[in-house]
C-alpha positions as CSV (number, residue, x, y, z in Angstrom):
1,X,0.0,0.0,0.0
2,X,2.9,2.6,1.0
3,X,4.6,1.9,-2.7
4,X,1.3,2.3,-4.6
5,X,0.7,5.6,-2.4
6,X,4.1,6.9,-3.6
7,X,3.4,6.3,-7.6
8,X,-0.1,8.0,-7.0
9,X,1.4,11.2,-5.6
10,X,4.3,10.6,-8.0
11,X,1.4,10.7,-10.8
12,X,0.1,13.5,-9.9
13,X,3.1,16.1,-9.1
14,X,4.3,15.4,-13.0
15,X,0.8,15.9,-13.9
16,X,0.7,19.1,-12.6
17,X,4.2,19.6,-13.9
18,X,3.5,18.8,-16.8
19,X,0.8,21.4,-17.2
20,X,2.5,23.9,-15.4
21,X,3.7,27.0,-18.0
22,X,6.6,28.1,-15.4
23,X,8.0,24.5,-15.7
24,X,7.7,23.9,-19.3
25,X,11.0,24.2,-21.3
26,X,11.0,27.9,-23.2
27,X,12.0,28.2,-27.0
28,X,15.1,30.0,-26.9
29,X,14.6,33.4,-27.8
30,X,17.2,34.7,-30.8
31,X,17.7,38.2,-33.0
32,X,17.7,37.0,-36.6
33,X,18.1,39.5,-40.2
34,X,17.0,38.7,-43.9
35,X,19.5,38.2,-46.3
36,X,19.6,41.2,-48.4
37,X,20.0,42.5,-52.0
38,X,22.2,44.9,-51.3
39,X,25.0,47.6,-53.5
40,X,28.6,46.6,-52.2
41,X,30.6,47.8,-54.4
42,X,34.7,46.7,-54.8
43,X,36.4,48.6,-52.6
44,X,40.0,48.6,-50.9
45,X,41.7,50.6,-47.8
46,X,45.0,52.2,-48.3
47,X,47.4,54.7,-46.3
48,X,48.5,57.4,-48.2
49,X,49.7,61.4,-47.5
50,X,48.7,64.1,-48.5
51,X,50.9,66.1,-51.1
52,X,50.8,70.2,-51.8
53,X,50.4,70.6,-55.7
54,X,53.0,73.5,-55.5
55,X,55.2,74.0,-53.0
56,X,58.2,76.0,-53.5
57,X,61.4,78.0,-51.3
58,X,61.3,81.3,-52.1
59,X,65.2,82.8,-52.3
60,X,66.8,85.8,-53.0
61,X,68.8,86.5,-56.7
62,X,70.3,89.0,-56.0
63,X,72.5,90.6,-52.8
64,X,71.3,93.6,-50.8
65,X,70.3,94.0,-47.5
66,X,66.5,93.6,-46.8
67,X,64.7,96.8,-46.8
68,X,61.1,95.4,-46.1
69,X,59.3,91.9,-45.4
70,X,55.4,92.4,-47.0
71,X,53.1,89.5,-45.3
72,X,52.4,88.2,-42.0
73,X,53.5,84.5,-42.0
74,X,50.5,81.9,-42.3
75,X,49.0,84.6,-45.1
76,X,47.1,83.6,-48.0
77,X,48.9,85.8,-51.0
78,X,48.4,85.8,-55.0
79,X,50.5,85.5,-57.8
80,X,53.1,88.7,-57.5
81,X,52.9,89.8,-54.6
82,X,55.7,91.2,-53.6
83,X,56.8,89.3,-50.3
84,X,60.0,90.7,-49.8
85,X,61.9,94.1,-51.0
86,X,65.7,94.3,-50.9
87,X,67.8,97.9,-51.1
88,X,67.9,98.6,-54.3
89,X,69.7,102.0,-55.3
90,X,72.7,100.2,-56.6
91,X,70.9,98.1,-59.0
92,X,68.8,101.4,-60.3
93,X,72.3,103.2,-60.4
94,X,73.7,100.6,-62.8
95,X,70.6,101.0,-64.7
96,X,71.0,104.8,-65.0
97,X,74.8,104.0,-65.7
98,X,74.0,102.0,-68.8
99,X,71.4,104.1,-70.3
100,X,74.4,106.5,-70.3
101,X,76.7,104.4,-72.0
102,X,73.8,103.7,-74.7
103,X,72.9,107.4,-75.5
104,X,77.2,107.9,-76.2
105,X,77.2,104.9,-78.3
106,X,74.1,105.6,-80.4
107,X,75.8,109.3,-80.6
108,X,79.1,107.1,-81.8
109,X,76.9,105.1,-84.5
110,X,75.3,108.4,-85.9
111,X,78.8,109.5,-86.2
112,X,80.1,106.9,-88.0
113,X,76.9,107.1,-90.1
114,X,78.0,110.7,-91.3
115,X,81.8,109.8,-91.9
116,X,80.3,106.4,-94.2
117,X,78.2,108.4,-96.0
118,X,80.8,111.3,-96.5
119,X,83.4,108.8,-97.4
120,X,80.8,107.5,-100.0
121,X,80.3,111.0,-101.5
122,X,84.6,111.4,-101.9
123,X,84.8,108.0,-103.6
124,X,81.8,108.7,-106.3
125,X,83.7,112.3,-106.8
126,X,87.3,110.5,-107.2
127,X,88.6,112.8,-104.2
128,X,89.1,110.0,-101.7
129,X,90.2,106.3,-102.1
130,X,88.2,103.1,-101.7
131,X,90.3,102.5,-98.3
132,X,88.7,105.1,-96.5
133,X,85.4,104.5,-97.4
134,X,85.7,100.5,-96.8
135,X,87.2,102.1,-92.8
136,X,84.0,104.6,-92.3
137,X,81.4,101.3,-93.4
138,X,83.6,98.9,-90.6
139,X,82.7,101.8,-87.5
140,X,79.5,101.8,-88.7
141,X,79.7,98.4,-87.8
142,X,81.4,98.6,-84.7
143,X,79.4,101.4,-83.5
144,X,75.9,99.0,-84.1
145,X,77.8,96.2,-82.2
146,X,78.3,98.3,-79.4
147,X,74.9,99.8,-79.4
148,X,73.5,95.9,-79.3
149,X,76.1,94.9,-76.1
150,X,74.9,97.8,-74.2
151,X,70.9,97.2,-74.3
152,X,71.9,93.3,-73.6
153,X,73.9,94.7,-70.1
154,X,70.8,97.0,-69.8
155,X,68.3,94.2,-70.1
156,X,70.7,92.2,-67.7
157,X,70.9,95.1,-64.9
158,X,67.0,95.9,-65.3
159,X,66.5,92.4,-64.6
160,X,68.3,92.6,-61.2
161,X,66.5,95.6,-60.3
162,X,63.6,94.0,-60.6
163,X,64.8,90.7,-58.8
164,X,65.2,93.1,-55.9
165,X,61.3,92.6,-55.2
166,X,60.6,89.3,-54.4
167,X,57.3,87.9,-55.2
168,X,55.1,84.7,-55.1
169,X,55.5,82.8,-57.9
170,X,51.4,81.3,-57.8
171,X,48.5,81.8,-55.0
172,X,49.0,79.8,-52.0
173,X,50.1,80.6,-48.3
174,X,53.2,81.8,-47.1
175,X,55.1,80.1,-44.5
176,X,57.7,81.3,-42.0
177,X,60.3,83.9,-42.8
178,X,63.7,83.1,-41.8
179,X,65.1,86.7,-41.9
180,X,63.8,89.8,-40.3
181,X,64.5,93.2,-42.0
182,X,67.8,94.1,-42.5
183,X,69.3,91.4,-42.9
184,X,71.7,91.2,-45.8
185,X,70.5,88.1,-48.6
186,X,71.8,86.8,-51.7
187,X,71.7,83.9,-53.9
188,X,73.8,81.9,-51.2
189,X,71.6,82.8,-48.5
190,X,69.4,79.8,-48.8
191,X,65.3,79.9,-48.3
192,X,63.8,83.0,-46.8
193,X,60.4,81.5,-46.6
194,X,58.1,79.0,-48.8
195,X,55.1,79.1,-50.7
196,X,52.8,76.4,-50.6
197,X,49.7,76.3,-52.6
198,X,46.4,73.7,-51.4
199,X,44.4,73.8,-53.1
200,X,43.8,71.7,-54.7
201,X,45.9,68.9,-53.0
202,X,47.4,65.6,-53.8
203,X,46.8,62.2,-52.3
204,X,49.5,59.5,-53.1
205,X,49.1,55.9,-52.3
206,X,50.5,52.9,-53.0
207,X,48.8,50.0,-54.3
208,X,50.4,46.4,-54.3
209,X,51.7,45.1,-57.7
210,X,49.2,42.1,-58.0
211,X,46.4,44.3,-57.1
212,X,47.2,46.3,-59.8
213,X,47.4,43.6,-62.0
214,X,44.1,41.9,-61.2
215,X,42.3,45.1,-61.3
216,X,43.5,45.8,-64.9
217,X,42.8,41.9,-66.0
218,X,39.1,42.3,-64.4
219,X,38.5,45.5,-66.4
220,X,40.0,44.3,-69.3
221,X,37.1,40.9,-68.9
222,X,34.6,43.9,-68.2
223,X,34.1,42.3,-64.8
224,X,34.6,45.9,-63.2
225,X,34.8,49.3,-65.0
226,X,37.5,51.5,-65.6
227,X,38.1,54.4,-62.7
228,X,37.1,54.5,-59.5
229,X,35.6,56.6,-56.8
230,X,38.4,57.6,-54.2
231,X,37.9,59.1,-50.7
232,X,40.0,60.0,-47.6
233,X,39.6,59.6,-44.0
234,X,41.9,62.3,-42.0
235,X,43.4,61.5,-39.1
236,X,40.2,62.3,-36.8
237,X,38.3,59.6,-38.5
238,X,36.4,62.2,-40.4
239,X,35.7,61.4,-44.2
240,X,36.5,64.3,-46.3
241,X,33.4,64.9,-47.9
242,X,34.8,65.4,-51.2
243,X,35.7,62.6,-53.9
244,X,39.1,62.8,-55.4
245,X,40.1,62.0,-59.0
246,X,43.1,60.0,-59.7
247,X,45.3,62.0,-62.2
248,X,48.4,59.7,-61.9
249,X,49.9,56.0,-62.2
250,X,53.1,55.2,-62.0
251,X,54.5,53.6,-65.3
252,X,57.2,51.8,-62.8
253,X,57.2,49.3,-59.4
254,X,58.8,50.1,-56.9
255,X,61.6,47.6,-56.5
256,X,61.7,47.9,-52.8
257,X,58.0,47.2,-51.9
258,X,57.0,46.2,-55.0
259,X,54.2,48.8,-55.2
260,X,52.8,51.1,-57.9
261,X,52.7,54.5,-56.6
262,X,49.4,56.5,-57.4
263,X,48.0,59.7,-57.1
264,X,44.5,61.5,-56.6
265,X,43.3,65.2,-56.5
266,X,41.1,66.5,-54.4
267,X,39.6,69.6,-53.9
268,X,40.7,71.6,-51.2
269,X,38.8,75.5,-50.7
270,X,38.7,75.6,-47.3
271,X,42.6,74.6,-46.7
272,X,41.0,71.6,-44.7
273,X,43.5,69.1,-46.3
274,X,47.4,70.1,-45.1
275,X,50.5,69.1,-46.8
276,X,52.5,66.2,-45.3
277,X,49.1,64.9,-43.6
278,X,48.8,60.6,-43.3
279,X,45.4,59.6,-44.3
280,X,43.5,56.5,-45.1
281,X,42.6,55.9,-48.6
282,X,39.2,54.5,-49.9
283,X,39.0,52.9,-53.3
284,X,35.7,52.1,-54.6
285,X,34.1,50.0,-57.4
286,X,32.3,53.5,-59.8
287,X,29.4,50.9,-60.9
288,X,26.3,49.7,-58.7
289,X,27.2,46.0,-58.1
290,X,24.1,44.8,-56.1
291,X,25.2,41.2,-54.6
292,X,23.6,39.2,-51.9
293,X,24.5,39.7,-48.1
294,X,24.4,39.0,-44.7
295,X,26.2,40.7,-41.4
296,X,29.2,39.5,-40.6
297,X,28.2,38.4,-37.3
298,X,25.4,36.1,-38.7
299,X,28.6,33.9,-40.6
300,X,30.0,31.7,-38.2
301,X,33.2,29.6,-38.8
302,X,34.5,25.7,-37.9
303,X,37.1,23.5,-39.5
304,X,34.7,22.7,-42.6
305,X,34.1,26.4,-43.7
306,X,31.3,28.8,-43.2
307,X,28.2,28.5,-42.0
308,X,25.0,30.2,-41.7
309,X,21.8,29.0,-38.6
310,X,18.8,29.7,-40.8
311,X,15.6,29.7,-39.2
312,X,12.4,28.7,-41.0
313,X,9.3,29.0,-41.7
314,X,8.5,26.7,-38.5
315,X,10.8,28.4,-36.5
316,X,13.3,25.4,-36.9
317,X,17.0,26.1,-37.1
318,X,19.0,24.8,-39.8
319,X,22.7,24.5,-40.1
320,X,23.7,26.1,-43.4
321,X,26.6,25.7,-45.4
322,X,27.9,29.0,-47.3
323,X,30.7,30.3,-49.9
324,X,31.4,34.3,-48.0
325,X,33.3,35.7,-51.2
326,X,34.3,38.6,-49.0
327,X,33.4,40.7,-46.7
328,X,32.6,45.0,-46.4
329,X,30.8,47.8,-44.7
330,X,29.9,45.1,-42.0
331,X,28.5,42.8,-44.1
332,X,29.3,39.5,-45.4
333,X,28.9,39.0,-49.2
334,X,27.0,35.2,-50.0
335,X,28.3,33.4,-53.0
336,X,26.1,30.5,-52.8
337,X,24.0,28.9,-50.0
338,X,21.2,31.2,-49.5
339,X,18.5,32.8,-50.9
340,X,17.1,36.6,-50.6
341,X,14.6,36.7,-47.5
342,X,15.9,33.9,-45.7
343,X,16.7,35.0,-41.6
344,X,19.8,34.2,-40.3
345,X,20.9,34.5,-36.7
346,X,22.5,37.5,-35.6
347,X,22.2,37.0,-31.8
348,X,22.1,33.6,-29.9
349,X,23.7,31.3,-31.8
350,X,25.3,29.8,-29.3
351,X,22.5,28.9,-27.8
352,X,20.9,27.0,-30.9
353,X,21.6,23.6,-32.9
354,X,20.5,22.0,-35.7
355,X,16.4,21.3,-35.2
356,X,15.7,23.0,-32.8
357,X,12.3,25.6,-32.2
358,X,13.7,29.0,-31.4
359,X,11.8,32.1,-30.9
360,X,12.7,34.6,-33.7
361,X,12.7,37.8,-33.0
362,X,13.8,40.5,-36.2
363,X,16.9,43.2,-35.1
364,X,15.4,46.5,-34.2
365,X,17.2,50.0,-34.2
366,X,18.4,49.3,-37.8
């Protein structure tokens, strides 16, 4: 009687157990996403700097001593503006000197003019010989020669007058001056400041030999198109909002890292982009290429390869084999294995397998 009493109560507690909803086992609850159409284009990360389009030292070309300095350092300044001005009454005394020496020689050539033509006269009269008049035509000659040496030392002295103002060669900003008025500069004096010009400004990049050489081969089998868009991050993570345009490839590897060395211009009117800066480059396919995808957290990995846990229509969980052809932007691109619309898991897959009912719920926020 006791062991029959036992069962009975045993009967009943699991009974009750049984059709108790607190004791019941609970479908595991898991975050699950569609596979997606989606445009992921070809794209590749680089790290290139950033390059000023013109940057030059601006030195003196002649020697005086610096009578006034014309811009405040960090200034933006145009094409000929004068930047510097060195002493220059010598070089407008030599000017006056030569102008001088000209006048007396065209004086000398007019002379020798009047003597030719005299001589000329004589000869046709038979009152002078043929000697005379052959001398009178040769300082005609010499007279003209030294007319032409003169305006070629004037031109050469006017020319370092005018050197004695010293101006930007193109628009851009002037940098730090290394002398202060007074000064005395020439052409051994080295730079006295630079000019560098930003806009717009260069981004070079290097991009592996065999990447190069697939990318040509798959435009050449029209598998991608020809160009592509390129963008910088800057330092602060910021994406310059701006696409570039590559302008430049280089016709020859670099031996010692085998790279090709490439380069892309951006626009730059605020002076946001600054010479010398590392950034990361962003190649990117031009063309739409819509292919099929999945997050990258939904593609799970063992010895065999990729994998997928799809869940049904029935709220089963199947393990799905997958081909990931690569991965961008956080998501997984699908080769084979799935099908547009089918939920993956996202979250909870470790506590799923094969068969079993979960409770699907879809990601939110996103």
């Amino acid at each position: 009687m006791r062991v029959t009493g036992i069962l009975v109560v045993l009967s009943v507690l699991l009974t009750i157990s049984a059709n108790d909803p607190a004791q019941a086992q609970q479908a595991p609850a898991v975050v699950v996403v569609p596979a997606k159409i989606m445009d992921i284009r070809e794209s590749v990360d680089l790290t290139g700097r950033l390059v000023a389009i013109q940057k030059v030292d601006i030195r003196a070309r002649v020697s005086g001593f610096l009578q006034g300095i014309n811009f405040t350092e960090g200034q933006k300044v145009t094409a000929g503006t004068v930047l510097y001005q060195v002493e220059d009454g010598t070089y407008v005394a030599a000017v006056q000197e030569i102008e001088g020496s000209i006048q007396a020689a065209q004086a000398q050539l007019d002379l020798a003019v009047i003597e030719r033509d005299r001589s000329v006269r004589l000869l046709a009269s038979k009152t002078a010989p043929q000697s005379q008049v052959d001398i009178a035509k040769a300082q005609v000659l010499k007279a003209e020669a030294d007319l032409v040496r003169l305006n070629g030392t004037k031109a050469q002295a006017e020319l370092n007058l005018s050197y004695t103002k010293i101006t930007a060669p193109f628009d851009g900003i002037v940098g730090l001056s290394s002398v202060d008025v007074g000064a005395l500069v020439g052409p051994d004096s080295g730079a006295l400041t630079t000019v560098t010009r930003l806009d717009p400004m260069y981004a070079e990049f290097s991009v592996a030999t065999a990447l190069y050489l697939t990318y040509r081969e798959q435009v050449r089998q029209g598998k991608v198109s020809p160009g592509a868009n390129v963008q910088i991050i800057l330092p602060n993570g910021t994406v310059y909002p701006s696409k570039g345009t590559i302008n430049f490839v280089s016709s020859d590897v670099s031996q010692g890292t085998d790279t090709v060395t490439v380069r892309a211009e951006f626009p730059n009117p605020d002076g946001l982009l600054l010479d010398g800066t590392l950034v990361r480059v962003m190649l990117q396919q031009t063309e739409k290429q819509e292919v099929l995808a999945v997050p990258e957290e939904a593609v799970q990995r063992d010895q065999q390869g990729a994998y997928v846990m799809v869940v049904g229509p029935d709220s089963k969980v199947e393990l799905r084999r997958v081909d990931i052809s690569r991965s961008a932007r956080g998501e997984s691109v699908v080769a084979s294995g799935l099908k547009a619309g089918e939920n993956v898991i996202t979250d909870g897959v470790g506590k799923v397998r094969p068969g079993m009912v979960v409770d699907a719920a879809p990601v939110t926020g996103g």
